[in-house]
C-alpha positions as CSV (number, residue, x, y, z in Angstrom):
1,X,0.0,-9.2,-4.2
2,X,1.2,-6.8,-7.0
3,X,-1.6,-4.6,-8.1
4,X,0.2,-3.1,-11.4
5,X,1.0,0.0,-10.4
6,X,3.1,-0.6,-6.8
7,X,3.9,-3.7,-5.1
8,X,1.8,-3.4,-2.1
9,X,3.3,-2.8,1.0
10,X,2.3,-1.9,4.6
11,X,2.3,2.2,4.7
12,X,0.1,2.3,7.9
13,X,-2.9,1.8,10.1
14,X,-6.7,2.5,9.1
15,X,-7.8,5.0,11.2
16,X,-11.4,3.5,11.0
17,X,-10.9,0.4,11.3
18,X,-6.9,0.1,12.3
19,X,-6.2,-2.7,9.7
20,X,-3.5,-2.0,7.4
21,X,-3.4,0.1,4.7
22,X,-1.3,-0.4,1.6
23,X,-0.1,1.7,-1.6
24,X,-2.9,1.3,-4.4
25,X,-5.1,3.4,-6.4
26,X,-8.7,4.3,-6.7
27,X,-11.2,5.7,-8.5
28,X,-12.7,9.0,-7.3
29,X,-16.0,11.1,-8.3
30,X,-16.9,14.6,-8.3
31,X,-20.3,15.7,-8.5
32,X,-21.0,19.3,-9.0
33,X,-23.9,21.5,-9.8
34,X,-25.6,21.6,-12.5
35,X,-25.6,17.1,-12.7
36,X,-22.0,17.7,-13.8
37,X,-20.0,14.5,-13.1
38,X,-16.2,13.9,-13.6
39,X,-14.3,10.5,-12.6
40,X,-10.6,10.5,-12.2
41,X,-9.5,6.9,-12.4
42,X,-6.0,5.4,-10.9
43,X,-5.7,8.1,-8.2
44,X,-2.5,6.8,-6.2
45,X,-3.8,6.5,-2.6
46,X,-3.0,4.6,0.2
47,X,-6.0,2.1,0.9
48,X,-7.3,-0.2,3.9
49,X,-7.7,-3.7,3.0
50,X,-10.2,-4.4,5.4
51,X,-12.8,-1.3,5.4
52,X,-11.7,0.2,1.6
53,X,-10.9,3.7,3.4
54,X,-8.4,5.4,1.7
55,X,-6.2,8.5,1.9
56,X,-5.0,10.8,-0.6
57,X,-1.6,13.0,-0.1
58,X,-2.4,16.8,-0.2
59,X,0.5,16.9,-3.4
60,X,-2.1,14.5,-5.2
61,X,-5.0,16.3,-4.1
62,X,-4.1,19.6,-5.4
63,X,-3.7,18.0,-8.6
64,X,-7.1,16.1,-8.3
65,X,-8.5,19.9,-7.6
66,X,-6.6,21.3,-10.9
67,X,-8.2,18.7,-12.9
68,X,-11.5,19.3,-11.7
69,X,-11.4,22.8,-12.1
70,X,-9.8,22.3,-15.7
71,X,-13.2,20.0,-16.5
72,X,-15.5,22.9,-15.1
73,X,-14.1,25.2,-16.8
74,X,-14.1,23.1,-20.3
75,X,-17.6,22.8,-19.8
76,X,-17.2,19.0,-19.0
77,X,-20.6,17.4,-18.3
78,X,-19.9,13.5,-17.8
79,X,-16.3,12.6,-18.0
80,X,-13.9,10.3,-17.0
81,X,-10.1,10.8,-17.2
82,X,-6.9,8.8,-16.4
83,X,-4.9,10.2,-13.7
84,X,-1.6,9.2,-14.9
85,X,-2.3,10.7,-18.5
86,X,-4.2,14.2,-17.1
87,X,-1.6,14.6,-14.2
């Protein structure tokens, strides 16, 4: 099944559930204080077919954290952005 974005292939096991995992994306939420909410959408992750666990690689998620911080700081109440296009 090709998702768009990367042909899906096995990358390893769930370790919830142990089914596999393949190369996706997802979209991830941040809440913060003050009801602030920011959605980063098509986050590259590796995701369980079975369960919908998924795991993000610590390059990726230091990106994520810049992008959150950047919305923060911007005063960013609600918003959602694309992470191919903010990355």
């Amino acid at each position: 099944m090709e998702s768009g974005f990367y042909v899906e292939e096995k990358v390893m096991n769930c370790p919830l559930c142990k089914a596999e995992m393949i190369k996706s994306r997802t979209n991830l939420p941040f809440e913060m204080e003050n009801d602030r909410l920011v959605v980063i959408k098509n986050v590259p992750a590796l995701v369980c077919r079975q369960c919908g666990e998924f795991f993000i690689e610590i390059t990726i998620a230091r990106v994520l954290e810049n992008l959150v911080s950047t919305a923060v700081k911007d005063g960013v109440t609600l918003g959602f952005l694309e992470y191919s296009e903010a990355a």
